[in-house]
Every structure is written in structure tokens, then in C-alpha cells.
Biopython code that builds the backbone (N, CA, C, O; Angstrom):
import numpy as np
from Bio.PDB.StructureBuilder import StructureBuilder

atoms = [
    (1, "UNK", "N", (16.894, -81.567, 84.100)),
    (1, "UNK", "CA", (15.534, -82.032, 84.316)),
    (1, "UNK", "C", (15.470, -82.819, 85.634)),
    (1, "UNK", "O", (16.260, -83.709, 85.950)),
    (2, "UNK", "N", (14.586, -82.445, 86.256)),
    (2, "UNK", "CA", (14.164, -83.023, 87.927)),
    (2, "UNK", "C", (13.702, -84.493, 87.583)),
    (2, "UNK", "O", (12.933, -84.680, 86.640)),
    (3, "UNK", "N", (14.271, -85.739, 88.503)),
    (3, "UNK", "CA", (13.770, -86.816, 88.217)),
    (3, "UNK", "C", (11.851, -86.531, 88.705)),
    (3, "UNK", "O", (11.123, -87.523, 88.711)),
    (4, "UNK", "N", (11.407, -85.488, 88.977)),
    (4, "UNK", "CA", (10.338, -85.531, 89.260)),
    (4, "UNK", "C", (8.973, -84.525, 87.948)),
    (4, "UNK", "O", (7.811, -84.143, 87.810)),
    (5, "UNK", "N", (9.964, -84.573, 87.496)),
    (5, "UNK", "CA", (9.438, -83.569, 85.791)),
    (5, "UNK", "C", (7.851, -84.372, 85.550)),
    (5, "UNK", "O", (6.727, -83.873, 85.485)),
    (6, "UNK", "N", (8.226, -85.561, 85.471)),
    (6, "UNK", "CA", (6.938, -85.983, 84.984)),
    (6, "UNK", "C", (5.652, -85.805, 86.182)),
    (6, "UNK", "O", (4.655, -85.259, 85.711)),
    (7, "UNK", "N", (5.581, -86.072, 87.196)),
    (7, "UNK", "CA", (4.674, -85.696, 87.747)),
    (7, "UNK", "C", (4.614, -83.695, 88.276)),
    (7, "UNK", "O", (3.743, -83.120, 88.930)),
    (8, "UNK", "N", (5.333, -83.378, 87.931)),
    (8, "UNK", "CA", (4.813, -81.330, 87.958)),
    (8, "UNK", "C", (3.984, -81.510, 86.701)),
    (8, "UNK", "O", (2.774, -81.293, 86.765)),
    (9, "UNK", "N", (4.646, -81.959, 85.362)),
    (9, "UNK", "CA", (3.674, -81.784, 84.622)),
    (9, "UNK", "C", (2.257, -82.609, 84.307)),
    (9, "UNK", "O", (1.541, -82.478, 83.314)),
    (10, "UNK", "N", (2.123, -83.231, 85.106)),
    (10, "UNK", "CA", (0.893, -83.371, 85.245)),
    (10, "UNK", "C", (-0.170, -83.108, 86.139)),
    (10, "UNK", "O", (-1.386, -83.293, 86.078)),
    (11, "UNK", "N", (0.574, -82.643, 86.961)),
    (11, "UNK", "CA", (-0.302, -81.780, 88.055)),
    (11, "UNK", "C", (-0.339, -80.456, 87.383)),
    (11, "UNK", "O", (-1.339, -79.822, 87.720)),
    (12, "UNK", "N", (0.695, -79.621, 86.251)),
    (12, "UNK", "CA", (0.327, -78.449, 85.628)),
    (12, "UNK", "C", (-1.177, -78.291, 84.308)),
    (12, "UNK", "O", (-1.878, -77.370, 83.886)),
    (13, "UNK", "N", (-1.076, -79.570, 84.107)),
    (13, "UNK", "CA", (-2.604, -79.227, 83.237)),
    (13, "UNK", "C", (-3.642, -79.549, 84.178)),
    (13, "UNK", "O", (-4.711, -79.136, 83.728)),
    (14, "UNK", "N", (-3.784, -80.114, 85.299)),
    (14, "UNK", "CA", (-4.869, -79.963, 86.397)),
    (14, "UNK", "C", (-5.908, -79.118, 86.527)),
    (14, "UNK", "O", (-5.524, -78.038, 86.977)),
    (15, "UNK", "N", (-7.224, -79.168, 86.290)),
    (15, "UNK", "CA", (-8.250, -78.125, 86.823)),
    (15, "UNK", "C", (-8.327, -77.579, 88.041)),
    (15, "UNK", "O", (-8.315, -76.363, 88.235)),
    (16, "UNK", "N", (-8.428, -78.643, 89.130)),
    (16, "UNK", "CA", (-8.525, -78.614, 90.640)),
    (16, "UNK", "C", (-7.905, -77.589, 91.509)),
    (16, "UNK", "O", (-6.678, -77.501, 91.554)),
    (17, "UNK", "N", (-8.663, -76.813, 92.195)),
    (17, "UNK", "CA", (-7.990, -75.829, 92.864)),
    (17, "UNK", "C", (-6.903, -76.496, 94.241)),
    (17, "UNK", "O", (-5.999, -75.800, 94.703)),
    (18, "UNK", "N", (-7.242, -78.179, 94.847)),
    (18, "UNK", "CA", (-6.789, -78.913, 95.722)),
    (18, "UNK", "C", (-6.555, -80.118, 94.827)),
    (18, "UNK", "O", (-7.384, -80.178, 93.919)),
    (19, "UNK", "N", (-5.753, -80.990, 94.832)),
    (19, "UNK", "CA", (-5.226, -82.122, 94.299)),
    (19, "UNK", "C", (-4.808, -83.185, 95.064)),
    (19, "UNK", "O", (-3.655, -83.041, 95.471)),
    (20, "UNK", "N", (-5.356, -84.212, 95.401)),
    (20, "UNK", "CA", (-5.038, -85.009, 96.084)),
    (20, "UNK", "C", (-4.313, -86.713, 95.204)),
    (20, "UNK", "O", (-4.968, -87.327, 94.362)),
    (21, "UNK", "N", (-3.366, -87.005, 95.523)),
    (21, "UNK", "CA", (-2.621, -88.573, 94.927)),
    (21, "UNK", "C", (-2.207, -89.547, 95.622)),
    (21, "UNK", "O", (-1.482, -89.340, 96.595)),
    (22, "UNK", "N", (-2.482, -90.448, 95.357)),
    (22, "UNK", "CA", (-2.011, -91.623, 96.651)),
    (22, "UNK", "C", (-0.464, -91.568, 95.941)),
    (22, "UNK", "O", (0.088, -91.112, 94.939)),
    (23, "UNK", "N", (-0.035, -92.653, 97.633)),
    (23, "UNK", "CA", (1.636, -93.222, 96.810)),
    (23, "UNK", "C", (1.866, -93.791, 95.500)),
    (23, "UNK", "O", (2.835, -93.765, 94.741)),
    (24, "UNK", "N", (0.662, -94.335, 95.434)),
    (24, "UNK", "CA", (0.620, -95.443, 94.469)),
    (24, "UNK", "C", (-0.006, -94.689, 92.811)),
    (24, "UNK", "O", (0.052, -95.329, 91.761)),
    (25, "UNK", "N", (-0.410, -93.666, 92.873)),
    (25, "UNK", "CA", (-1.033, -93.331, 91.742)),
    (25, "UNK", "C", (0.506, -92.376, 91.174)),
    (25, "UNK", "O", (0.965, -92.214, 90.043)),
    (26, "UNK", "N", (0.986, -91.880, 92.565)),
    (26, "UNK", "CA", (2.145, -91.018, 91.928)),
    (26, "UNK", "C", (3.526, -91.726, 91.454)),
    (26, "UNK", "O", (4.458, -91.212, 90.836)),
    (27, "UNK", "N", (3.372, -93.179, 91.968)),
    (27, "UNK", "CA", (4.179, -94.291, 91.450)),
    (27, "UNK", "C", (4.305, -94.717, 89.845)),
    (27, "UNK", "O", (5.241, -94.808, 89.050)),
    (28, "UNK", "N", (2.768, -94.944, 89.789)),
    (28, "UNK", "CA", (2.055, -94.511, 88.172)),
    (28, "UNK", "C", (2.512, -93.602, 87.545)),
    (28, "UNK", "O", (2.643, -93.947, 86.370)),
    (29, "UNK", "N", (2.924, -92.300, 87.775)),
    (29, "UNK", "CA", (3.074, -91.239, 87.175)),
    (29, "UNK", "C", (4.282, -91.289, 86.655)),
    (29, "UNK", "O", (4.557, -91.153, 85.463)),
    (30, "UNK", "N", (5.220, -91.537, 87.779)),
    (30, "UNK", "CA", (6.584, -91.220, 87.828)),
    (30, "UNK", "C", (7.671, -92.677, 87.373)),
    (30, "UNK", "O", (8.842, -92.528, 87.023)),
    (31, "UNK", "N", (7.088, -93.816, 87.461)),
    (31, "UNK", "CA", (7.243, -95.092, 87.586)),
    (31, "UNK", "C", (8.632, -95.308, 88.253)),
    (31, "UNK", "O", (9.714, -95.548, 87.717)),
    (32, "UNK", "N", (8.197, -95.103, 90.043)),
    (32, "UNK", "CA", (9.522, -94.827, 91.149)),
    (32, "UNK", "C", (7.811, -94.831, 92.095)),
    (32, "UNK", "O", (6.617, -94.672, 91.840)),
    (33, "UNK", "N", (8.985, -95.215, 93.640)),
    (33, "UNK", "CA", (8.419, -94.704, 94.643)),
    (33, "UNK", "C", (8.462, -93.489, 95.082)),
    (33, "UNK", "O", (9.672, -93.414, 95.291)),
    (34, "UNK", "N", (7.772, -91.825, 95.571)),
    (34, "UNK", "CA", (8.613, -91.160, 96.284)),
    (34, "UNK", "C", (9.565, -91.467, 97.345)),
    (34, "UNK", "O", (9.327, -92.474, 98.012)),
    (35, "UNK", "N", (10.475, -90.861, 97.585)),
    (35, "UNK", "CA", (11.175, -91.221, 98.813)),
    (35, "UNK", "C", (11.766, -89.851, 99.360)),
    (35, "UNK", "O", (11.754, -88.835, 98.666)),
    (36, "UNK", "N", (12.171, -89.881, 100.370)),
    (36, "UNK", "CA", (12.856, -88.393, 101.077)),
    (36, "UNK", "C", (12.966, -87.384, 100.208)),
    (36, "UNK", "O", (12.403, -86.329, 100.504)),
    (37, "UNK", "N", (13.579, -87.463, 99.173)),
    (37, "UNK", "CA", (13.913, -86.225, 98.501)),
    (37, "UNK", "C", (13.320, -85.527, 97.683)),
    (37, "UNK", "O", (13.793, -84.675, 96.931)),
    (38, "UNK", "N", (11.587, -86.081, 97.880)),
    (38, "UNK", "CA", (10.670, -85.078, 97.323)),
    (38, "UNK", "C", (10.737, -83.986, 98.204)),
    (38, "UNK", "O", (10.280, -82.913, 97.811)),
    (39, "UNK", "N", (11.057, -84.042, 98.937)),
    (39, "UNK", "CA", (11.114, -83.243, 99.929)),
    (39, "UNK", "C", (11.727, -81.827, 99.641)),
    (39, "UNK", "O", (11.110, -80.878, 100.125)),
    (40, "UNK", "N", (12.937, -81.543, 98.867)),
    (40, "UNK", "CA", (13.952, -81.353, 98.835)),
    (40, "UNK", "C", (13.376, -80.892, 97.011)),
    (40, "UNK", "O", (13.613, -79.884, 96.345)),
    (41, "UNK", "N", (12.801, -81.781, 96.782)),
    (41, "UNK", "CA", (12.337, -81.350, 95.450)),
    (41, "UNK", "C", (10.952, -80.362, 94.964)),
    (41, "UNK", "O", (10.734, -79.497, 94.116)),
    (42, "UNK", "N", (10.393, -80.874, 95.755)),
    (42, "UNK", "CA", (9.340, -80.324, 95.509)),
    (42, "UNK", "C", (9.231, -78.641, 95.864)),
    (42, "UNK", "O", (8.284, -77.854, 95.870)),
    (43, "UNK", "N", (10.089, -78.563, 96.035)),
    (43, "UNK", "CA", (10.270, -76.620, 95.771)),
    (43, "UNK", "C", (9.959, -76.491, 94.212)),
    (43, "UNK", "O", (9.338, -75.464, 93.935)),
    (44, "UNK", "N", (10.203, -77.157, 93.357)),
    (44, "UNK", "CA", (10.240, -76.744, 92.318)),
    (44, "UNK", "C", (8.671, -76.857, 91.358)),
    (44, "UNK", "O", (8.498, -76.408, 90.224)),
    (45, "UNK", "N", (7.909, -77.412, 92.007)),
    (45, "UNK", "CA", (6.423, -77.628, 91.966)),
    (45, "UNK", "C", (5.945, -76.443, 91.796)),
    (45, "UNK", "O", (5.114, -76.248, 90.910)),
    (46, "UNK", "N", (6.511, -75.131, 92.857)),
    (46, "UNK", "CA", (5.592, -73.456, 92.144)),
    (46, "UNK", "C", (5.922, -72.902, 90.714)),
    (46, "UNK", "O", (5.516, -71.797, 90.353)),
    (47, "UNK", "N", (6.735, -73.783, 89.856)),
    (47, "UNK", "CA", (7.315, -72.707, 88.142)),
    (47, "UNK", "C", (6.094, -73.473, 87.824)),
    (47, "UNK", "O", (5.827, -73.302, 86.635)),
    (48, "UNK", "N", (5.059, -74.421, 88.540)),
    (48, "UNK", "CA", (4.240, -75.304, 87.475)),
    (48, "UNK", "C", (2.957, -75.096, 88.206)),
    (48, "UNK", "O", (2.023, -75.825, 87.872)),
    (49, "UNK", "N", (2.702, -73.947, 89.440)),
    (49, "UNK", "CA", (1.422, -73.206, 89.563)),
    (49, "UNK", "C", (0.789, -73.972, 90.774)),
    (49, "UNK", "O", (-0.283, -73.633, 91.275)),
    (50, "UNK", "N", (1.614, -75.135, 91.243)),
    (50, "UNK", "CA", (1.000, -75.747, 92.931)),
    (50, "UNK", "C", (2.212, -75.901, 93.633)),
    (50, "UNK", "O", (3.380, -75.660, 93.327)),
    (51, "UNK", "N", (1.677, -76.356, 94.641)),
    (51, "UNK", "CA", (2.282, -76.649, 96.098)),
    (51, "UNK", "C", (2.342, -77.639, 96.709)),
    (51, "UNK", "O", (1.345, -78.301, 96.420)),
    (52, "UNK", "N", (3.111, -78.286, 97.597)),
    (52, "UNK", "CA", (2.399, -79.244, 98.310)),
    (52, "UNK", "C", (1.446, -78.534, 99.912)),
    (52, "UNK", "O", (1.645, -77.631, 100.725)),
    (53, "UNK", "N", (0.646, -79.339, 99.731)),
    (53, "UNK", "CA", (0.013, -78.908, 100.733)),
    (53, "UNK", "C", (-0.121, -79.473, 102.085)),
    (53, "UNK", "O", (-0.223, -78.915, 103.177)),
    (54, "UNK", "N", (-0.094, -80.883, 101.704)),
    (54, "UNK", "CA", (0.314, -82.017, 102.855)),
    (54, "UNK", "C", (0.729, -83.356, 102.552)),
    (54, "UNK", "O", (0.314, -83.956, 101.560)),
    (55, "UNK", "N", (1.791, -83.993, 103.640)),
    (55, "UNK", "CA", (1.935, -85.379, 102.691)),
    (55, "UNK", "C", (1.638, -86.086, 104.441)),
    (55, "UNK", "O", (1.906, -85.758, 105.597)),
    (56, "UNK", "N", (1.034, -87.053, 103.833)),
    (56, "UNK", "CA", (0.333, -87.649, 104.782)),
    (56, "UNK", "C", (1.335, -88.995, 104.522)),
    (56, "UNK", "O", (1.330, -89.581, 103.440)),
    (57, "UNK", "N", (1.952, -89.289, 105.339)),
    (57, "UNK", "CA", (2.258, -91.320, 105.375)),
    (57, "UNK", "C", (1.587, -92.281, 105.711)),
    (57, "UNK", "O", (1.706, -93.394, 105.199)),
    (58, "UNK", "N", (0.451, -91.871, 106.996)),
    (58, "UNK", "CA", (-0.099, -92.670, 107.613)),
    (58, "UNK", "C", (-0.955, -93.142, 106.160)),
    (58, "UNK", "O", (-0.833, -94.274, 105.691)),
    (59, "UNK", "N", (-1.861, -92.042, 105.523)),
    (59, "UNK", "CA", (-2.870, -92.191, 104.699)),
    (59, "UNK", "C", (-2.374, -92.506, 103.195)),
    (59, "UNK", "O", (-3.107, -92.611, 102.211)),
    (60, "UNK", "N", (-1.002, -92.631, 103.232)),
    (60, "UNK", "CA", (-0.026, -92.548, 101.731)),
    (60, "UNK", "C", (-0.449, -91.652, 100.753)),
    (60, "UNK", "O", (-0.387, -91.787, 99.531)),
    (61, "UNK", "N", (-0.872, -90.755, 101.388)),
    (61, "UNK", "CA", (-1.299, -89.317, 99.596)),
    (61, "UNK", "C", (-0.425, -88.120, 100.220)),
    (61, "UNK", "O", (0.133, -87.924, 101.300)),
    (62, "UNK", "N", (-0.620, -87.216, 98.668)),
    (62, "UNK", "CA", (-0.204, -86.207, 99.408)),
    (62, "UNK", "C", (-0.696, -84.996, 98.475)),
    (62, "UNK", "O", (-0.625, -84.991, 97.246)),
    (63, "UNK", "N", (-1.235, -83.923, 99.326)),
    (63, "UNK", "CA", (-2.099, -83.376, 98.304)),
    (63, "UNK", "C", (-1.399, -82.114, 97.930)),
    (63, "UNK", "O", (-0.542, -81.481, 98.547)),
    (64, "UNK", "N", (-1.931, -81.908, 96.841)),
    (64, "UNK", "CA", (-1.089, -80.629, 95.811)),
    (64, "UNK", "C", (-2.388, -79.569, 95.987)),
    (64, "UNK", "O", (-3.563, -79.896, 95.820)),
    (65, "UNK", "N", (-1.785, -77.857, 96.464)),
    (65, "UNK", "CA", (-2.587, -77.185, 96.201)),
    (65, "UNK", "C", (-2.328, -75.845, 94.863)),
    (65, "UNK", "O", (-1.332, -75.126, 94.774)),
    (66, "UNK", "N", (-3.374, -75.830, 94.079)),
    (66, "UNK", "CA", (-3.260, -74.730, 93.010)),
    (66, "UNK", "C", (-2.646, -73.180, 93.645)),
    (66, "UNK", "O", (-3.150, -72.626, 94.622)),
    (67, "UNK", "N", (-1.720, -72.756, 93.037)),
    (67, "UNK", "CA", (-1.511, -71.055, 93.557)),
    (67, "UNK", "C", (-1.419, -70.172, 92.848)),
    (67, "UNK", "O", (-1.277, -69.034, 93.295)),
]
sb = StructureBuilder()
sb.init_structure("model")
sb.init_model(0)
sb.init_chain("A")
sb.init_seg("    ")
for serial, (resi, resn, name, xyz) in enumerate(atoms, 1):
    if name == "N":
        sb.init_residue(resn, " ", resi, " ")
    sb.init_atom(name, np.array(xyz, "f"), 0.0, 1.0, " ", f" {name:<3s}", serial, name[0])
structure = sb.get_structure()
């Protein structure tokens, strides 16, 4: 199990065809900061039907798109 399990699955019951999360809401989710190795992880985000689409630092979100 990906230390990041809990937030795919909650971006997998999502309506939204675009998904947008601050740092701080995905902090909430996951109860962790992201750090580098979402990077690295987040390949595994398409078995659960999104993507990332952009991660912004300046703006701290990073948005998930439906595929």
C-alpha cells in the first residue's frame, strides 16, 4: 500500500472532471505534508481514473484531472 492510498481514494469517488487541492487540504487527507516523492508516486493515481495535471508551489495546490 502507497503511503499515498488515502488520498487516490478520495480523489476516486470524485465527480469533477478537474480537481483542484491546496497543500493544506491534502495534508488533511493524508495527515503528512507532500514532499518530493509524490512525484515519483503519483504514477499510480491512473488505477484510480486521474492524473495530475499541475502542481503549482507558488499557489500550494495541485490539481487532479479525471481520465
Amino acid at each position: 500500500m502507497s503511503k499515498y492510498e488515502p488520498l487516490w481514494e478520495y480523489l476516486k469517488f470524485q465527480k469533477k472532471d478537474n480537481y483542484t487541492l491546496s497543500y493544506s487540504e491534502i495534508k488533511n487527507i493524508l495527515g503528512f505534508d507532500i514532499d518530493h516523492s509524490f512525484l515519483s508516486y503519483k504514477k499510480e493515481l491512473k488505477e484510480y481514473g486521474y492524473e495530475v495535471s499541475k502542481i503549482s508551489m507558488k499557489e500550494k495546490i495541485v490539481i487532479f484531472k479525471k481520465i
